[in-house]
C-alpha positions in Angstrom: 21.4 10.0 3.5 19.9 11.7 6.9 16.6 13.5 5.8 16.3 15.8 8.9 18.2 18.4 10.8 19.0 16.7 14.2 18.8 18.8 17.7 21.7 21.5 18.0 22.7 20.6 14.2 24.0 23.6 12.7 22.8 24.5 8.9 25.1 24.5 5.8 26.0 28.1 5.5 26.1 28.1 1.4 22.2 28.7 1.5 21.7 30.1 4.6 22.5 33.4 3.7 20.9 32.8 0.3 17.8 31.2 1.1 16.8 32.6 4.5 12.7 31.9 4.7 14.0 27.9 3.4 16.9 27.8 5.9 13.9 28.5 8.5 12.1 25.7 7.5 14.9 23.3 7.7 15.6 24.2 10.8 12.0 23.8 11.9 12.2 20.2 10.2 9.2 21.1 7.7 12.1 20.9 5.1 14.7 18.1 4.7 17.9 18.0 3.6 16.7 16.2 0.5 14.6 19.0 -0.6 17.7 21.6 -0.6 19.6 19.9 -2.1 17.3 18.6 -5.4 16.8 23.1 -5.6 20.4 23.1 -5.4 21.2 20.8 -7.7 18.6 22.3 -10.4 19.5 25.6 -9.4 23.1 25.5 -9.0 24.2 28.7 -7.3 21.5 29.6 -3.9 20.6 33.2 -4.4 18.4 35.6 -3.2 17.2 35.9 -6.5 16.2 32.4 -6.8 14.4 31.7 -3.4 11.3 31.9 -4.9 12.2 29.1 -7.3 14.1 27.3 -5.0 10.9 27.4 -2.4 8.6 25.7 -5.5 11.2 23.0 -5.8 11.1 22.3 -2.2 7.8 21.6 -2.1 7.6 19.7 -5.0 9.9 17.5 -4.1 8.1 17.2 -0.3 5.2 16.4 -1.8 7.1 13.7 -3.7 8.7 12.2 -0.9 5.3 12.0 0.3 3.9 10.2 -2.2 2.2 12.5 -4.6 2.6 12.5 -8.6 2.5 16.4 -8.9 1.4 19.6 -6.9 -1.3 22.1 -8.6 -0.3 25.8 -8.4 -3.6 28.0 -8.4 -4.1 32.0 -7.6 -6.8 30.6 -4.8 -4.5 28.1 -3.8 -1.8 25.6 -3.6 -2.4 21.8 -3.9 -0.9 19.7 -1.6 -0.9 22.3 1.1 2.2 23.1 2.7 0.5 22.6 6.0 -0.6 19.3 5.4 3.2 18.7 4.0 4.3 20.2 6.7 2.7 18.0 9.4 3.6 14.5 7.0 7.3 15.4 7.8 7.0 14.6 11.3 9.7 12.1 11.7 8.3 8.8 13.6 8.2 8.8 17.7 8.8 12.7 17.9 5.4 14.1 18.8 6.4 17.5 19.9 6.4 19.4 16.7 2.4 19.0 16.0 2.0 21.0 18.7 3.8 24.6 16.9 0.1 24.9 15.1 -0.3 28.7 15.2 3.9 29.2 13.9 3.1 26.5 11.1 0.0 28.5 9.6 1.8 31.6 10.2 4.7 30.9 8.8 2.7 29.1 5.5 0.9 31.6 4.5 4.1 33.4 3.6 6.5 30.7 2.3 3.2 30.0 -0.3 3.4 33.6 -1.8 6.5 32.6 -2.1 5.9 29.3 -3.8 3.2 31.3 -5.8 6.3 33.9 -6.7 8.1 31.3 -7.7 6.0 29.8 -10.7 7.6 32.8 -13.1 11.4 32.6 -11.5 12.5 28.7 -12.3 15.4 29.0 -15.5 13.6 27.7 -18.8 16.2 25.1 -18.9 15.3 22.7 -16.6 11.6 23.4 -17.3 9.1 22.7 -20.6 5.6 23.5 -20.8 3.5 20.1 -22.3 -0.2 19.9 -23.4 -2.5 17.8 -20.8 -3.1 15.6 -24.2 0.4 15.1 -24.4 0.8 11.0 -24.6 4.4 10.2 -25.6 6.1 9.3 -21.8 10.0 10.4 -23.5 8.3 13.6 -24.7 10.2 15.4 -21.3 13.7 16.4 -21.4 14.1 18.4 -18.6 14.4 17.9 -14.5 10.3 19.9 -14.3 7.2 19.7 -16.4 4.8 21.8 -16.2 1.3 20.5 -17.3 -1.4 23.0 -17.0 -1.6 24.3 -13.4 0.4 21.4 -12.5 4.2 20.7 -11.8 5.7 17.4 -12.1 9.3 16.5 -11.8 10.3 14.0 -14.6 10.4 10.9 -13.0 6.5 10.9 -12.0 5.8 12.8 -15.3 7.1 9.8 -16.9 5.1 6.9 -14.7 2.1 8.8 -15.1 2.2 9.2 -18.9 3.1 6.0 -19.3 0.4 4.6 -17.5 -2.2 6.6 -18.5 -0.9 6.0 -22.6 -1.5 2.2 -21.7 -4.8 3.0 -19.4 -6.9 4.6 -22.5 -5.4 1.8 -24.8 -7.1 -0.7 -22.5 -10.3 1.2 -22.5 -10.5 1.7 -26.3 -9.4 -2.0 -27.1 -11.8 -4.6 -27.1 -11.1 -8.1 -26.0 -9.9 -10.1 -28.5 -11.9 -13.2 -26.8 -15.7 -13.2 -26.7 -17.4 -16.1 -24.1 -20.8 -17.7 -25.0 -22.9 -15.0 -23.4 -25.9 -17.8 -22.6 -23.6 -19.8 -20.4 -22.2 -16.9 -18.5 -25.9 -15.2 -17.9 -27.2 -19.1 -17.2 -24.2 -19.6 -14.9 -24.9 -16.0 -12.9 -28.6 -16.8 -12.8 -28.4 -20.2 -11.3 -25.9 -19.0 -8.3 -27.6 -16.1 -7.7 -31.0 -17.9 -7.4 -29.1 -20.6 -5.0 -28.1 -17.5 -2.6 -24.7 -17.9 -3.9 -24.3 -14.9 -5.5 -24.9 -11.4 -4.7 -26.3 -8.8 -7.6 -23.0 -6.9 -7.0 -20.9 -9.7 -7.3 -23.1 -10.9 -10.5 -22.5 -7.8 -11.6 -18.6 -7.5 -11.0 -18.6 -11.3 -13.4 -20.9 -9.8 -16.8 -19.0 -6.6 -16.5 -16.0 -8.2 -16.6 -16.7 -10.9 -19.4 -17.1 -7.7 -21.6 -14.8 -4.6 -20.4 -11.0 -5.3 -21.0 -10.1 -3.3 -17.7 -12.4 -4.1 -14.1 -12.2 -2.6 -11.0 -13.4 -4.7 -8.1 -13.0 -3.5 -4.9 -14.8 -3.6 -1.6 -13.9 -4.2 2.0 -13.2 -7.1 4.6 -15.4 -10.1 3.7 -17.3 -8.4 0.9 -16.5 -11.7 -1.4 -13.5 -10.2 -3.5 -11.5 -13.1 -4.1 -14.6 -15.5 -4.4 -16.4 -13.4 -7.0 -12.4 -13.4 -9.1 -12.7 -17.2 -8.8 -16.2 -17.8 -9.6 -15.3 -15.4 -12.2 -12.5 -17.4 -13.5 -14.5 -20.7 -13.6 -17.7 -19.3 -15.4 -15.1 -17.7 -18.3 -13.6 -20.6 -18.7 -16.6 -22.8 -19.4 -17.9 -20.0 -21.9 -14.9 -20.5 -23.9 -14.8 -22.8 -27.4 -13.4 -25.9 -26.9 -10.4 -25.1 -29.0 -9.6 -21.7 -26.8 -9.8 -23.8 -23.0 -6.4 -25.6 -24.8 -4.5 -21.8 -25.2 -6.5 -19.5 -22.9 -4.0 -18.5 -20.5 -4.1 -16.6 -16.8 -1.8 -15.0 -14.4 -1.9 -14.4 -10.8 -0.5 -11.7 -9.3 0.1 -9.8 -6.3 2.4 -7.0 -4.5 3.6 -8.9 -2.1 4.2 -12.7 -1.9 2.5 -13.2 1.1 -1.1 -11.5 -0.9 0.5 -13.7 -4.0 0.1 -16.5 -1.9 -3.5 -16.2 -0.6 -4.7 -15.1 -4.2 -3.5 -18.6 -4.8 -5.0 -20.6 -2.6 -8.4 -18.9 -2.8 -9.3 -19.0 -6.5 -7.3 -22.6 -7.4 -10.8 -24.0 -5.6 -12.7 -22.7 -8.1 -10.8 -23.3 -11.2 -10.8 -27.2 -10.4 -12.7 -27.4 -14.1 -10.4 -26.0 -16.1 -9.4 -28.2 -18.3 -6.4 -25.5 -20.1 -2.6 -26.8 -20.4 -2.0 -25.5 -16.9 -3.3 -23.9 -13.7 -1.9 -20.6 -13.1 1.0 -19.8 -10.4 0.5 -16.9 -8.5 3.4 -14.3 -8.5 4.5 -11.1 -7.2 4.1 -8.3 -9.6 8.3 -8.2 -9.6 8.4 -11.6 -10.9 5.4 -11.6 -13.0 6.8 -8.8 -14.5 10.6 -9.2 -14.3 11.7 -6.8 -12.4 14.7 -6.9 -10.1 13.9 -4.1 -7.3 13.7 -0.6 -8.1 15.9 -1.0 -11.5 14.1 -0.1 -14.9 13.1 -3.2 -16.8 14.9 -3.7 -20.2 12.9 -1.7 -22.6 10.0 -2.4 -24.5 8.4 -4.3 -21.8 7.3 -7.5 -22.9 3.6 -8.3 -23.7 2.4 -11.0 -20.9 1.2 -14.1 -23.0 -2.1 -13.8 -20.3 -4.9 -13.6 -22.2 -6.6 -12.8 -18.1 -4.4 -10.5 -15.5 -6.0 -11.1 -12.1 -3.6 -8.8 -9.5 -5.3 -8.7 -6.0 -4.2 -6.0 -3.3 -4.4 -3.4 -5.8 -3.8 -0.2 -3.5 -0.6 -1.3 -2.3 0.4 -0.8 -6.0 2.7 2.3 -6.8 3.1 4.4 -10.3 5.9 2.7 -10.9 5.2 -0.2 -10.9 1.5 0.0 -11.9 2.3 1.5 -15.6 4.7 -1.2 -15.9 1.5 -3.6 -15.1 -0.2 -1.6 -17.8 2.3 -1.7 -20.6 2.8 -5.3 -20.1 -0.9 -6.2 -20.7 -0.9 -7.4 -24.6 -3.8 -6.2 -26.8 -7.1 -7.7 -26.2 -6.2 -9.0 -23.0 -8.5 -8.5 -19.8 -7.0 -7.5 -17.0 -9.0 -7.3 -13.2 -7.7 -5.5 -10.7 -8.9 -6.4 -6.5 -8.3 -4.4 -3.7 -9.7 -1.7 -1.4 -9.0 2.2 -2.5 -9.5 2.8 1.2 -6.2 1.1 2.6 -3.2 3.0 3.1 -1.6 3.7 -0.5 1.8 2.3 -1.7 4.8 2.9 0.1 6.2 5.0 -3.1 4.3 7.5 -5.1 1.0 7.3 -6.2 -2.4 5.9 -5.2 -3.3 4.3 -8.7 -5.8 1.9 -7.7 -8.3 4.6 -6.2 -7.3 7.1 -9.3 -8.6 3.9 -11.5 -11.5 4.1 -9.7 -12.3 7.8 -9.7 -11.4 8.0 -13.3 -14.0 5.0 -13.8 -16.7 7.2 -12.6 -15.8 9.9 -15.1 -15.4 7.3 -18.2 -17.1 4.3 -17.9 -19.0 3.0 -14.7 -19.1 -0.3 -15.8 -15.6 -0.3 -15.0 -15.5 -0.1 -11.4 -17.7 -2.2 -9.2 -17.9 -2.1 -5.7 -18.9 -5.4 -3.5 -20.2 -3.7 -0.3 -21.9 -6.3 2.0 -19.8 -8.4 4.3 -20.4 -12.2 3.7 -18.6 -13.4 7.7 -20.4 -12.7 10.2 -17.7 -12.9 12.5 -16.4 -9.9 11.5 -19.5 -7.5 12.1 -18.0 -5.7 14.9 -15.0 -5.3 13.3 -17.0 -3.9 10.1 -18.9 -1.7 11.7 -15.9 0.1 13.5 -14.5 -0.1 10.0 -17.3 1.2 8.2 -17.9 4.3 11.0 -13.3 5.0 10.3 -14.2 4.7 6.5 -17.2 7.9 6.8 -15.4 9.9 9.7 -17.7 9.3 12.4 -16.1 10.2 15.2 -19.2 9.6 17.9 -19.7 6.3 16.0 -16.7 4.8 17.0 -16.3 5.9 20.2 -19.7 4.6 20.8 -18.4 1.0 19.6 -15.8 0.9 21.8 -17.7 2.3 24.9 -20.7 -1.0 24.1 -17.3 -3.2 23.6 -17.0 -6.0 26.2 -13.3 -8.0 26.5 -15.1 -10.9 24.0 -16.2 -8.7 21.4 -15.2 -8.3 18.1 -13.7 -4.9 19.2 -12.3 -3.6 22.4 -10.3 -1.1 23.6 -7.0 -1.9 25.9 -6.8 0.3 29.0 -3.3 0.1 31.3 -2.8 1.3 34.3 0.6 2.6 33.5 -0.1 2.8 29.5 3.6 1.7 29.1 5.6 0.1 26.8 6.1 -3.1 29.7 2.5 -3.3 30.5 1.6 -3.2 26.2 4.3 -6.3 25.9 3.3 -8.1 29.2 -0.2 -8.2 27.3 1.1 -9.4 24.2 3.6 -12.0 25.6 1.6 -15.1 26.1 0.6 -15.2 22.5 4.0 -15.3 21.1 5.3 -17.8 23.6 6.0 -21.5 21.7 6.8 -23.7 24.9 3.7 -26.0 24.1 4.4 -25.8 20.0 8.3 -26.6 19.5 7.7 -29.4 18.0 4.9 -29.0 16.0 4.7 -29.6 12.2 5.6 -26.6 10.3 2.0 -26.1 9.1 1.1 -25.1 13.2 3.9 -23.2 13.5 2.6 -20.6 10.5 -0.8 -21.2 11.5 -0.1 -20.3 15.8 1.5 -17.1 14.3 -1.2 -15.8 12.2 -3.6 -16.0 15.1 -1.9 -12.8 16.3 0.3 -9.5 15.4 0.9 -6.7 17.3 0.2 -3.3 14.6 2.1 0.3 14.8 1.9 3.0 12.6 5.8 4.1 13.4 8.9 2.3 13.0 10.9 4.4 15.5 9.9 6.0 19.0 8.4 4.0 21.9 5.5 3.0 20.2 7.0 2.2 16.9 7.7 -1.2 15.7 11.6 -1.4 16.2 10.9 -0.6 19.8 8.4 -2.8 20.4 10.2 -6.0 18.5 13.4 -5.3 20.5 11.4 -5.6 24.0 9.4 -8.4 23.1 12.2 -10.3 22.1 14.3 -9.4 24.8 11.5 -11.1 27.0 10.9 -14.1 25.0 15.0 -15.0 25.4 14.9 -14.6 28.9 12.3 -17.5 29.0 14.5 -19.5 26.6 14.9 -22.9 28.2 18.5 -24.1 27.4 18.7 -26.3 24.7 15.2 -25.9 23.1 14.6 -24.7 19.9 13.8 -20.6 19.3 11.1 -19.7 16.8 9.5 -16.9 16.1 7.6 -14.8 13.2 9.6 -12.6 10.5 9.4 -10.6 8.1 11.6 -10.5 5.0 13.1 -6.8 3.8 15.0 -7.8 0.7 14.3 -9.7 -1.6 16.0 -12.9 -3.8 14.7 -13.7 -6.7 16.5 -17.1 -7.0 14.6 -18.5 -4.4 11.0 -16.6 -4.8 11.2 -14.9 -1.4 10.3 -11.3 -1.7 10.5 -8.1 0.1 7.7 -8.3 2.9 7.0 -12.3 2.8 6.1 -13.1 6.2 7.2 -16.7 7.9 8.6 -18.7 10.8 12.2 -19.0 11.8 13.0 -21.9 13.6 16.9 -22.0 15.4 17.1 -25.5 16.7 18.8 -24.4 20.0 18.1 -21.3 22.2 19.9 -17.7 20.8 22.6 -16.2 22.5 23.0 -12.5 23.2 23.9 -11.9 19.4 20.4 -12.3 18.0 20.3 -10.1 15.2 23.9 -11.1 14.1 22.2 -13.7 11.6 24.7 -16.2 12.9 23.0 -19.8 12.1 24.0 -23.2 12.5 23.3 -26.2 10.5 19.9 -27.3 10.9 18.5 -23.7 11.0 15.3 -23.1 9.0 12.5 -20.7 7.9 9.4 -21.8 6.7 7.0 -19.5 4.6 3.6 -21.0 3.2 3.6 -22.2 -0.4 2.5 -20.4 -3.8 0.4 -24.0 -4.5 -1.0 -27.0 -4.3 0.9 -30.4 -3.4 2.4 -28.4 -0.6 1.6 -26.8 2.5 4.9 -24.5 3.1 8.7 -24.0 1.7 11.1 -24.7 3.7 14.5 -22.4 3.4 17.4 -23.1 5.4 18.3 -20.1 7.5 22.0 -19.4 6.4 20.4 -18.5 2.4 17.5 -15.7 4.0 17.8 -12.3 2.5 17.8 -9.9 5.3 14.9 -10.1 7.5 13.3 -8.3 10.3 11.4 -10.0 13.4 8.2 -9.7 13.8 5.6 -10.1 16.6 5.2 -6.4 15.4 4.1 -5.1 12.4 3.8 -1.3 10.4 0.1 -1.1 9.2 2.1 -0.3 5.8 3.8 -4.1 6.2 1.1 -5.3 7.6 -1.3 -5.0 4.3 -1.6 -8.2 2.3 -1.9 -10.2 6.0 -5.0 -11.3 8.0 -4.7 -12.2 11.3 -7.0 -13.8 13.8 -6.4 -11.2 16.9 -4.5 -7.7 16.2 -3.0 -5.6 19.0 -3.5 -2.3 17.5 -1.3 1.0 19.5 -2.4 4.4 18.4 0.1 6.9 19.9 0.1 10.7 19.7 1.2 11.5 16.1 -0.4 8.8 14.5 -2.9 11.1 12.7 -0.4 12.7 10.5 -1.4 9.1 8.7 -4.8 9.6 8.2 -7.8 7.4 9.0 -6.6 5.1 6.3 -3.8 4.1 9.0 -6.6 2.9 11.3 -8.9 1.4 8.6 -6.3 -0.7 7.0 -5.3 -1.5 10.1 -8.5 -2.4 11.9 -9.4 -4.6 8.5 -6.0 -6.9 9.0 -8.2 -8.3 11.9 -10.1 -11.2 11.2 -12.3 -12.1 15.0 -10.7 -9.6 17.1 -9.6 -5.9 17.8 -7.8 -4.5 20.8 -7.2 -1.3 20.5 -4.8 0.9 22.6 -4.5 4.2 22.7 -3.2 7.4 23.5 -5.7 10.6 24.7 -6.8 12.4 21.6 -4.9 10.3 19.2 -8.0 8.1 17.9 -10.2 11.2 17.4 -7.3 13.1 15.5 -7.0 10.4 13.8 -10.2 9.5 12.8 -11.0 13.6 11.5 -7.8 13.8 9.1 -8.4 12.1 5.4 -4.8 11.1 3.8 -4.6 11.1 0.0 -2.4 11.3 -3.0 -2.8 14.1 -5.6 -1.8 13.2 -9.6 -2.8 14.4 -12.6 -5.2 11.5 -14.0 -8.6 12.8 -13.4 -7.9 16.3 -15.4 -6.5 14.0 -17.9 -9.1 12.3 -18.0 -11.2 15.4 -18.0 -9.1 17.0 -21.2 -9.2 13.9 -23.4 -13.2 13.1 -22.7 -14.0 17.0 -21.9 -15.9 15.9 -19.1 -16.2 18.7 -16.1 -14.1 17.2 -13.5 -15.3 18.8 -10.7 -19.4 17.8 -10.9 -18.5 14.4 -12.0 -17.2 13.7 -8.7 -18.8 15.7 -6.6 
């Protein structure tokens, strides 16, 4: 279904005449067609008498679509703001609409009287009133719940009850397994006096051997990984010799390519355990089995895990982060990685950094944060970081005005600052003449060494674009009868084989592609290779004709790009990229491992850098009711 009114597009006349102000705002794009419709639907007949209903709908259900739980309704104000909404539906590539500033705030200040007007106008029977305390996630039976000052349709209602249920029952259960406390503190000691420790990361390990939910997050380098595994291997001596034979763990992450690295990086240090098996990382889908978006059969079943690790935490909607929640069994521990300051999940939600914030307010223990980078290679790259991470405009620019071509960071200037000069830059590192007949461990290694980063999918800048032109380039320097490789990116997923839905790898076609490239057409011998969940194995090997659908890609959205590390990233900031936030650029700049290049437009870095992106739900005033804590000083 289209989401947006396209150029010269006339407007279904049923609300037209009924809804006016809203038939305005379609028409400007700061509505979609969605929107309408889900008033329609709840409202059944557009009148003029329901506008103001229809108006608190809309925005709801914009504020869904862009990934918020709920929206707060207050007599000083309205939370999202429409503006910010507003400027978030600005479809990808078309930069001309953040330029109608003055109309927007104009025109804002009287659709949310009308949204305020609305809060007494929407029919009782699509609507019930809930306590905050309210724990029972089938408790709704309507389309809207209204929760204090806040409105929820049911669907996020739901997630966030349901997680929330299972996030106090993991703070109010003990573990059920206690370690010997004298080998753990002996253990921590020893490392820690052998430089092999940091107090934050010591800390992150006790906390952890006690508390049945742990936050650790922290940025690039800051040990995140290494202090799960040393984790992992000093619980696992302070177990009884009878519990090493049944303790179990699970691995998990979002993606399978994050799945994957969690692997590799904590099987090192969990060469001592001496349990019935070494744990094999999955995706949260198959960890928890789940097929897509459907609903899992119902009640989840408990994880046998007596230790969760899930790594990439951010990336980690409502959806399918209660799910998480309601499968961890009593008196299990479950740690949770990531990095609250990455771009949130694709769908609703920013869980991971509402764990955190609620952590504050409950229990500080809880949440530990590793904050000194352990590679020295990426200090340039951390410092830009840290300056996007606190705002500081004059900061950054200052890095990149030191910046020399072989530092950690630079910034790309073109003398045309086209499309052709941005590829003709990023050619000669996608180009396999000298690697076709490598062994497929080079191939996935020469592609990780660099990606290409967008923020947009569509437009000139945006990722479809820039694939297309690339590619287009690389077949025109396709020798006759050699073999064509090149990096993709997987957008379905099949369970049968273990690929998932953003799994990076290497196709290999063993003779050069005709015209029909994207037609999926393969011959016998075809191949993708993808790097292996394990040990015993450096990479899977799938032949071509099985892939689920796939995308190329020597270029990347930041959004697919999080779980990945590469060696060099090509990073293009065009005008419009700040309707993303700076967590667009931090995430992105942090997928770099030695290098940055940075290209971009006038303006569009220091917009960037000035707007804050975040998700709004309804789990710190939870919180807040069911601990009577003051909200508000807590975090300030």
């Amino acid at each position: 279904m289209k989401l947006f009114k396209q150029p010269g597009e006339k407007i279904n006349p049923s609300y037209c005449s009924a809804w006016p102000k809203l038939s305005k705002l379609l028409a400007k794009n700061y509505l979609t067609y969605i929107d309408i419709a889900i008033a329609e639907e709840m409202l059944q007949t557009p009148t003029e008498e329901n506008e103001a209903a229809a108006a608190l709908i809309c925005h709801l259900s914009a504020a869904s679509r862009q990934g918020h739980l709920c929206i707060e309704i207050e007599m000083n104000g309205i939370t999202p703001s429409l503006l910010s909404l507003w400027e978030g539906n600005k479809d990808e590539g078309d930069h001309e609409l953040i330029n109608e500033q003055t109309y927007r705030f104009e025109t804002s200040k009287e659709i949310e009287e009308l949204v305020l007007f609305g809060r007494g106008k929407i029919p009782a029977e699509i609507i019930t009133e809930l306590p905050i305390s309210e724990e029972d996630p089938k408790a709704l039976k309507t389309f809207l719940c209204i929760m204090g000052s806040r409105y929820y349709f049911h669907r996020n209602w739901y997630f966030e009850t349901l997680f929330f249920y299972h996030y106090q029952r993991l703070f109010k259960t003990p573990p059920a397994i206690e370690f010997d406390r004298t080998i753990i503190d002996t253990r921590v000691s020893a490392l820690q006096k052998q430089n092999k420790l940091l107090k934050e990361q010591a800390d992150a390990i006790t906390n952890s051997s006690y508390d049945s939910l742990t936050m650790i997050s922290g940025g690039p380098g800051t040990g995140k990984t290494y202090t799960a595994g040393l984790l992992v291997d000093i619980l696992c001596e302070a177990l009884q010799v009878e519990q090493k034979q049944t303790f179990t763990i699970a691995l998990a992450a979002p993606t399978g390519k994050a799945a994957a690295n969690l692997q590799k990086s904590l099987l090192k240090a969990m060469k001592g355990f001496s349990g019935a098996s070494q744990p094999q990382a999955k995706t949260l889908h198959s960890l928890l089995g789940l097929r897509g978006s459907e609903a899992p059969i119902e009640p989840l079943m408990p994880l046998p895990a007596d230790l969760v690790i899930v790594d990439e935490s951010s990336m980690i909607d409502v959806r399918l982060m209660s799910y998480l929640f309601a499968a961890i069994k009593p008196g299990a521990r479950l740690i949770l990685l990531g990095d609250p300051l990455q771009l949130p999940a694709v769908e609703s939600g920013s869980l991971f950094a509402d764990l955190i914030n609620s952590a504050q307010l409950i229990k500080s223990s809880a949440s530990v944060e590793l904050k000194t980078c352990l590679r020295a290679e990426l200090k340039g790259i951390v410092d830009f970081a840290t300056a996007i991470k606190a705002g500081d405009t004059p900061s950054c620019l200052k890095i990149l005005e030191d910046s020399s071509i072989d530092s950690g960071v630079h910034r790309l200037r073109f003398e045309q600052a086209d499309v052709k000069e941005i590829c003709a830059h990023a050619l000669p590192f996608f180009r396999t003449n000298t690697i076709s007949k490598e062994s497929s461990e080079v191939l996935l290694r020469y592609y990780d060494r660099f990606r290409i980063l967008s923020p947009f999918r569509k437009g000139p800048y945006g990722v479809e674009s820039i694939n297309a032109k690339i590619l287009r380039e690389l077949r025109k320097d396709q020798a006759a009868g050699t073999p064509f490789i090149a990096p993709i990116i997987l957008v379905r997923t099949d369970p049968r084989l273990e690929l998932f839905n953003g799994e990076a790898g290497v196709l290999v076609r063993k003779s050069s592609v005709s015209e029909s490239i994207y037609d999926g057409d393969f011959a016998q011998g075809d191949y993708a290779i993808f790097p292996s969940r394990g040990e015993g194995e450096e990479v899977r090997t799938i032949p071509a004709l099985l892939l689920p659908a796939f995308e190329y890609a020597y270029c990347l959205s930041v959004h697919k790009s999080q779980g990945s590390e590469f060696d060099h990233v090509l990073l293009l900031l065009p005008e419009g990229s700040e309707v993303f936030g700076r967590e667009v650029l931090y995430t992105a700049v942090t997928r770099a491992r030695k290098k940055l290049e940075l290209w971009d437009q006038p303006g569009a870095l220091e917009k960037t850098i000035a707007r804050q992106s975040y998700r709004f739900s309804g789990i710190a005033k939870r919180c807040a009711c069911i601990y009577s804590l003051d909200v508000t000083s807590k975090l300030d």
